[in-house]
N, C-alpha and C positions, 0 to 999 in steps of 0.2 A: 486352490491352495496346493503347494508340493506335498511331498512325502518322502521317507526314505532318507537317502545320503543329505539330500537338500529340503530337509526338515527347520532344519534353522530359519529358511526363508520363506517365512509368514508369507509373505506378500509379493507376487509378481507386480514390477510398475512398471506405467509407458509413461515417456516425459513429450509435452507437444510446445514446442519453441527451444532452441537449442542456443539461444544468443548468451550474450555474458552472465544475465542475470541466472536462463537456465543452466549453465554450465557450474555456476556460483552456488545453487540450489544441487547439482549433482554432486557436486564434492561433498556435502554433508548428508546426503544420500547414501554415500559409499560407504561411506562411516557408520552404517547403521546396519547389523548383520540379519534383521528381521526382515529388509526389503533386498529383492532379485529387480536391478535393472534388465528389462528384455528389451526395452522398443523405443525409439523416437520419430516422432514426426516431426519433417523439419523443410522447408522448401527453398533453401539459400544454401547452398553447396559448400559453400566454406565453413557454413556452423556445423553442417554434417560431420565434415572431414574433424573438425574438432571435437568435437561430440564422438566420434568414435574411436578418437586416440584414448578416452576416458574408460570405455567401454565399448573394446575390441568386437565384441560376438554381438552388438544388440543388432536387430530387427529395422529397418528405413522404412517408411510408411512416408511419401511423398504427399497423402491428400491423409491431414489428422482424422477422419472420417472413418475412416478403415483401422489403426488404431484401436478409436473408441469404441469399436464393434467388436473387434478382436476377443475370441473365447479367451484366452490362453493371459488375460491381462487384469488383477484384479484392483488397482489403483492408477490414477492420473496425476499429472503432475502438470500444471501451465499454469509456460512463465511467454506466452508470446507478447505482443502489444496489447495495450491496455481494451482498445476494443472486438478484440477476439473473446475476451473474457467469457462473457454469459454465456453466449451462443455455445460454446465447447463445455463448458460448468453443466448447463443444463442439458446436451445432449449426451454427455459422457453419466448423468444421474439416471438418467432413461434406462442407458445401457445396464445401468448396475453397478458402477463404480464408485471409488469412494474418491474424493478428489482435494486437492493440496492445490490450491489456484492463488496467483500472486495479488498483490495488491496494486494497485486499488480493482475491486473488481469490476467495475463500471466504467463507463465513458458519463452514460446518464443517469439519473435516480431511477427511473421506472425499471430500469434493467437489470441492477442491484436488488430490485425491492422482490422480481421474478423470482432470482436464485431461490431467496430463501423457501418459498414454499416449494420447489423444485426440489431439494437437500428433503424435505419433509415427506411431500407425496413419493419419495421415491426412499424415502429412510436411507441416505446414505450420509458419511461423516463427512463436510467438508471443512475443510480449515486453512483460513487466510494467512498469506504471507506478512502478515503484521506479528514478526518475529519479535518485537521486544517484550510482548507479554510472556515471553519463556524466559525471557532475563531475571536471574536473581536479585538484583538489583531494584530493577524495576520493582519486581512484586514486592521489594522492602520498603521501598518509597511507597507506595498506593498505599500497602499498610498502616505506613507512619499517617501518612494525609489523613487516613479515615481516619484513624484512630485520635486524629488532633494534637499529633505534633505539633505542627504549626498552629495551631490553633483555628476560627474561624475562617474561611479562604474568601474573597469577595472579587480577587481579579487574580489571572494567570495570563503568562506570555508565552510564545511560544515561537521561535524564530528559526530563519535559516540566512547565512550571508555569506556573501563571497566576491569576489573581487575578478571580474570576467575584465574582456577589452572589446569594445563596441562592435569589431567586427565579428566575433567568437566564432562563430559555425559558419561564418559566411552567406553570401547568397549564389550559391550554384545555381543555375540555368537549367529547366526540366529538360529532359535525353529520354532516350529510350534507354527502358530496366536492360542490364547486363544479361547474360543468353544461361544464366546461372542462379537466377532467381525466377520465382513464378509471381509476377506486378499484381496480375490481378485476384490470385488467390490471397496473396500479402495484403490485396485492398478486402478481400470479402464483403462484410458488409457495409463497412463506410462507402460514406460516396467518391464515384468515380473522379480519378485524379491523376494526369500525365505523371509519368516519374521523375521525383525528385533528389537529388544525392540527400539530403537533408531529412526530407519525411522518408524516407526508409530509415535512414541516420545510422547505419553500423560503420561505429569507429573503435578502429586497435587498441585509445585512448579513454575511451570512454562510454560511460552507458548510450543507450542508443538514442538519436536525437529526436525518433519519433515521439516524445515526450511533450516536443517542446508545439503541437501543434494538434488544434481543438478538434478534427476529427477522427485521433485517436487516444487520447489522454488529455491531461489537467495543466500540465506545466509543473512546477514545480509544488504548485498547492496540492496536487493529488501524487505527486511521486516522493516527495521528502515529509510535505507537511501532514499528509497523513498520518505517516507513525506517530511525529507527537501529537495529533490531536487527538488520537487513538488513546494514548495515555493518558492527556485529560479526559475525557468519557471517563477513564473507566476510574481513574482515582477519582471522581467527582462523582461517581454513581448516578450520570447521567444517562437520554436515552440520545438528546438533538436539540438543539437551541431554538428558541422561538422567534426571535430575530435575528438576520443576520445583513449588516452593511459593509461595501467592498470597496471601497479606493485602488485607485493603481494605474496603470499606464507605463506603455514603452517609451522612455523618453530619452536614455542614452543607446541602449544597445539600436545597431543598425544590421544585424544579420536578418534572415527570410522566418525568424521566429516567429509565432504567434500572439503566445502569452506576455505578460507585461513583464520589465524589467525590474519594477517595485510594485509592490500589493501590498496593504494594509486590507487585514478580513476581523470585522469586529463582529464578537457571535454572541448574543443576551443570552442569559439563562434564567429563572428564577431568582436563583441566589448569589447570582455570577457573572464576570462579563469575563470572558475568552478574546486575546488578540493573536493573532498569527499574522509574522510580517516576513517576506519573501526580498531582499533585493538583491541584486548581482553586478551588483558594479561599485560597491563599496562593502569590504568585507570587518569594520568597525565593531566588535559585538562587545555582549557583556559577559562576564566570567571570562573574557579571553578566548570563548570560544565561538566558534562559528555556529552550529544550532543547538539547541535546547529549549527549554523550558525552565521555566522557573515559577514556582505556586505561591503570591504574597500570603500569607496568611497572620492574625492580629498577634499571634507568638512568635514570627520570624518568615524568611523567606525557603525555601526549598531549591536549590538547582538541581538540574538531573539533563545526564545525557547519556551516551554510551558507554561510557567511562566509568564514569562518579557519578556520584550523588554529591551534595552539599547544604549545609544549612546554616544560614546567617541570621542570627537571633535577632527582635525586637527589644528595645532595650526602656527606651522613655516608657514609662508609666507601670513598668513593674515594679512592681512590689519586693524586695529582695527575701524577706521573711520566704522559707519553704523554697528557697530557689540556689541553685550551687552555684552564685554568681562569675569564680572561677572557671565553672563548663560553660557556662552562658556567652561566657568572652572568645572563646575557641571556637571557632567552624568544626565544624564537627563533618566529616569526612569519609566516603566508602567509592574505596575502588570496582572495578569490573572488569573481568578480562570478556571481551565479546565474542561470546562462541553459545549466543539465543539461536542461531539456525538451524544448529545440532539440536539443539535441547528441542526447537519449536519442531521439528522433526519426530523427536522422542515424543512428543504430547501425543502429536498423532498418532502415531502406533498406539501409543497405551489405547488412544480415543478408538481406533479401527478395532481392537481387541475387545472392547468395554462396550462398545456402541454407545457410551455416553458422552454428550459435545466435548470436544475441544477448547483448549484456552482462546483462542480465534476462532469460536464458530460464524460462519456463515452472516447468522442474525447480525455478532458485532459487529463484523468485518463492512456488512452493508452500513450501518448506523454507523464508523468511523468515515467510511465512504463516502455518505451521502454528505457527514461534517463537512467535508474538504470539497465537494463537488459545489454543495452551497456557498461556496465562498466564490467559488467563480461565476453560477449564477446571478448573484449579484454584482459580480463587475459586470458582467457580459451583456447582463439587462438594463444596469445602472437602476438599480432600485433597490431599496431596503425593502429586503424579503421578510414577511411576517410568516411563522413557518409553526405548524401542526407537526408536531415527533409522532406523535399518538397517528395519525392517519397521514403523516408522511404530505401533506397537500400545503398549497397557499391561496391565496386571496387573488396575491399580484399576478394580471394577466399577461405581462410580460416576461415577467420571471418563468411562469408555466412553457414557456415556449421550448425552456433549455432542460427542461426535467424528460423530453423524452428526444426518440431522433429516428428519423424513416432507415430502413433499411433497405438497403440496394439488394435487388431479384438478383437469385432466385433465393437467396439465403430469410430466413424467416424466426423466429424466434416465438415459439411456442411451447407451453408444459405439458 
């Protein structure tokens, strides 16, 4: 911890991935007078260079490793590819840091399921980049839900659309990495793989395309659809779905993607059935908007996205006695200016100060995780997964195949 003139800055922090999303994550960073940026690791020279226009004096740490070791550093920050996650999570908890790690944190379940006892054996705060639980908004809706606004809830939806053109990303021809990137540090523990313009995927335009390809990320079920699945959990006061069946397939887009162009993920619960639908080549939705959710429930419907909230009342079989039928007939309406990253920012500090979890602790963050990872286990395996919350397991043998993934030597993933 400082002292003295730079008493103000609680906390020294190193950030390890400097790409859009990191840089997106520093700017609300800056915003927060309790955290001292000192340090980034970063091994793509151009995110450097931009990364240190933000913050002239920090510290370059080429291998994140040295970093995490670092005396002089008491918080982490990573936002690199989705399969960096664990392996830095849980080595930088070893170290004694407290750590701010993006979502989704997994590639697989079992590696998600690590972290948390990692965060524990090691007592440190970690908390997920599943920034809309710091949204005002948000926590007004969950409220409403439990509370029975709508009334009983028995289905929710939960979408993302958008209207892409078949060739999108293209298909570039593997090359040799530029003399300004480190290939094989960028691959770590995934498996070995000639360079692709596409699986690296940093564009000027856009988040980065390694998203879009299975051994570093989910596609868009673990990069978009998480967050709202994430909100159903937690207005549902669930843990994980017992069942979960997945449709989908690539069948207009023609670029070197992985993931399918349309997915249908239907997830049972007890009291519930969860859809989440993914397409990108027709951007058609409902409310007008391109993703949300929306919670049917026997008093009306709920929409909610980054913006607003909404809610379109049930009308056949009420009873008008005891009811303002006048407000019944009005959408009822709340806006949001979106700035959850500051705020999801502010939790943490409080949580680093308090030592008590976070609104995105670790535990959730895995449980929203694993939500959205299931959904591709079941396309990928083509079976309707029968699924244990409680002990995180299944039956189907096939399904089991995608819940973990070897690591490529020398790197190893240990508590």
């Amino acid at each position: 911890m400082l002292a003295g003139a730079e008493a103000t800055k609680k906390f020294r922090l190193g950030m390890i991935g400097m790409g859009r999303r990191g840089r997106n994550n520093l700017t609300s960073i800056l915003r927060q007078p309790e955290l001292d940026v000192v340090a980034f690791s970063e091994i793509y020279k151009a995110n450097v260079e931009l990364a240190l226009k933000m913050v002239p004096g920090a510290k370059v740490y080429s291998d994140f490793r040295d970093l995490i070791a670092a005396p002089d550093i008491d918080v982490i920050c990573i936002c690199t590819p989705d399969h960096w996650h664990p392996y830095m999570a849980v080595e930088a908890c070893k170290a004694g840091k407290d750590i701010y790690v993006e979502k989704p944190i997994s590639v697989p379940v079992e590696e998600g399921r690590m972290m948390v006892p990692a965060a524990r054996k090691y007592k440190r705060i970690v908390q997920v980049g599943t920034q809309q639980r710091s949204g005002k908004h948000f926590q007004k809706v969950v409220g409403m839900i439990q509370g029975g606004k709508i009334g009983d809830i028995a289905f929710v939806r939960a979408w993302n659309y958008s209207n892409q053109l078949p060739e999108e990303i293209g298909n570039p021809p593997d090359t040799d990495p530029s003399a300004d990137l480190d290939w094989n540090m960028w691959l770590g523990p995934a498996p070995e793989r000639p360079f692709n313009k596409n699986r690296f995927g940093v564009d000027p335009n856009h988040y980065s395309h390694f998203r879009w390809f299975w051994d570093y990320a989910g596609g868009m079920m673990t990069d978009w659809g998480i967050h709202l699945l994430d909100i159903v959990m937690w207005a549902m006061e669930v843990e994980g779905p017992s069942v979960i069946s997945t449709v989908g397939g690539k069948f207009l887009i023609q670029d070197n993607r992985e993931p399918p162009d349309i997915i249908l993920a239907n997830y049972e619960f007890p009291k519930f059935v969860c859809v989440y639908e993914n397409r990108i080549t027709n951007g058609q939705s409902m409310f007008d908007r391109g993703y949300g959710i929306t919670f049917h429930g026997s008093k009306g419907t709920m929409f909610v996205d980054r913006q607003r909230y909404e809610i379109v009342p049930e009308m056949k079989g009420l009873d008008p006695r005891g009811y303002d039928m006048e407000a019944l007939m009005v959408r009822e309406q709340g806006r949001a200016v979106n700035h959850s990253t500051d705020a999801h920012w502010q939790d943490f500090i409080s949580s680093m100060k308090s030592r008590k979890p976070p609104i995105s602790d670790i535990e959730i963050g895995h449980r929203s995780t694993s939500m959205a990872l299931l959904g591709n286990v079941s396309l990928r395996s083509r079976q309707r997964v029968e699924w244990d919350p409680k002990t995180e397991t299944t039956p189907n043998k096939e399904a089991q195949t995608y819940l973990s993934r070897r690591y490529r030597k020398p790197w190893k993933l240990t508590l």
